[in-house]
C-alpha positions, -999 to +999 in steps of 0.1 A: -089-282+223-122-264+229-121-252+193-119-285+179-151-300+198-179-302+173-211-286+177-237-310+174-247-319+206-239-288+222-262-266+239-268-224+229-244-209+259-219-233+249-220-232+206-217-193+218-190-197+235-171-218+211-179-191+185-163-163+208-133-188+210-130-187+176-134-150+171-111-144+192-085-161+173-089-149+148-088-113+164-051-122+177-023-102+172-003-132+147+023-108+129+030-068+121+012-050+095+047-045+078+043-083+071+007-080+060+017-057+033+047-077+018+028-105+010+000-083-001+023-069-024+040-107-033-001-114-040+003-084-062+027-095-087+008-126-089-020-114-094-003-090-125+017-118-140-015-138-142-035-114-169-007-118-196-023-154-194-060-145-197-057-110-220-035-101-248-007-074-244-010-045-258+009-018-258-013-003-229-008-034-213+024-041-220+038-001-204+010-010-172+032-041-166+067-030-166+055+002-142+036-022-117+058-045-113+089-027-111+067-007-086+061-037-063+094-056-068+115-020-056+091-017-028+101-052-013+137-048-021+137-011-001+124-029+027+158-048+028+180-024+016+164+000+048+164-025+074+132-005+085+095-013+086+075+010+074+041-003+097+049-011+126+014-016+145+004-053+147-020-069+132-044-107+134-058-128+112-086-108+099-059-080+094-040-100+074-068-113+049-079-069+051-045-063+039-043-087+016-078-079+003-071-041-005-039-038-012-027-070-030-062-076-051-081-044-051-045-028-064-044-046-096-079-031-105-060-008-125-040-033-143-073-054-152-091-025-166-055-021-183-055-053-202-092-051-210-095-020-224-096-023-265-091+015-269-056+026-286-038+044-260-022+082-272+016+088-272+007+117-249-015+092-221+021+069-227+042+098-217+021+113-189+018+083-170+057+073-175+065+113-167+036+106-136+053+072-125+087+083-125+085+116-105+062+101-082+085+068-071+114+095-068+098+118-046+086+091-026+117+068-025+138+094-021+118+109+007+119+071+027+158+076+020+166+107+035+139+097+066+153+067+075+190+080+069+184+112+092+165+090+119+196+070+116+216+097+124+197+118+152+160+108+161+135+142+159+117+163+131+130+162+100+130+197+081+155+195+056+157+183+017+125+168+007+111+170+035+113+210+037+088+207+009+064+192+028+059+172+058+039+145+037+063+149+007+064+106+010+027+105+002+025+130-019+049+108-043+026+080-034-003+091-046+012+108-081+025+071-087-009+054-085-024+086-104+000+074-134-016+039-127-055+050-129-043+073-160-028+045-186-059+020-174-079+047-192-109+041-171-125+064-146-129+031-120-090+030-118-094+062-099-113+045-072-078+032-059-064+067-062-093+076-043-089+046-019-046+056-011-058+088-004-082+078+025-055+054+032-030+080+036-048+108+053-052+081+082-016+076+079-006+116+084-033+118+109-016+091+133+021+102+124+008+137+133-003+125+167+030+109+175+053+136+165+033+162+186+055+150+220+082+172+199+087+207+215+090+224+183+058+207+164+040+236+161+064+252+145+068+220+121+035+215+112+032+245+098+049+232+068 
């Protein structure tokens, strides 16, 4: 009710306080950043099936496409075939439209510069950034497998299979993926989203570091 009182005729302590009241809306907890990312990645798709429209396909264009979108569309289904989020913090409003910002429109930058660049792309650049995109969405798919199967199983560290590699072996994957991304769009801005996962993931092993410390034998885990 106080939110929809206009603000004409209002004096300064009160139009501040109907701004607070509208902050802090926005600032409330609405949905889980699991959420957030979905549609993110459903604005994604959108967002790649809408330069076929604007851009012709090449055969740049054409190989970005089918490795994007396949990408994205595997992403959503894992989250079904799991039954496991994989945020699980909670997030408002302005979270959302974050999410949504980054990771469903600044994602596609790669696929823009894809379509838009006139340059004849190499057999070799074609088969680097399949060999890049393949390995990459194995490691990290199958990594996500064997995690959520193990946790399944017995909760605790997980040392075995891919994860005796590393103990970021997931992210690892993830960011050989988007490398394969920023390599086809043939433009050294793609690698600003390479650049942008890898903040985005460093975060992410900092706080999962944090939470698996309660674990007696961490110390000798994290050595890994």
């Amino acid at each position: 009710r106080v939110c929809a009182i206009r603000s004409n005729g209002l004096s300064a302590s009160e139009r501040e306080l109907l701004s607070r009241i509208r902050i802090g809306n926005m600032r409330r907890k609405v949905t889980t950043r699991n959420v957030s990312v979905n549609i993110a990645k459903v604005v994604t798709i959108a967002c790649l099936l809408v330069l076929p429209v604007f851009y012709p396909i090449t055969t740049r264009a054409a190989v970005y496409l089918g490795m994007h979108l396949s990408y994205c569309v595997w992403y959503l289904l894992k989250q079904g075939i799991l039954e496991e989020p994989v945020f699980r913090e909670q997030d408002s409003i302005l979270d959302v439209l974050m999410v949504i910002t980054s990771v469903g429109v600044f994602y596609v930058l790669p696929g823009w510069l894809a379509f838009t660049n006139s340059q004849p792309v190499s057999n070799l650049v074609l088969a680097l950034s399949v060999v890049l995109f393949f390995f990459g969405s194995v490691v990290n798919s199958s990594a996500d497998v064997q995690k959520s199967t193990a946790l399944k199983l017995q909760q605790g560290l997980i040392t075995g299979g891919f994860w005796r590699l590393s103990r970021n072996i997931n992210y690892f994957g993830d960011l050989i993926r988007y490398s394969a991304f920023a390599l086809l769009a043939g433009s050294l801005w793609a690698w600003s989203v390479v650049l942008f996962v890898l903040v985005v993931d460093l975060d992410r092993m900092r706080k999962k570091s944090t939470s698996l410390s309660r674990y007696p034998d961490y110390q000798a885990y994290r050595t890994n």
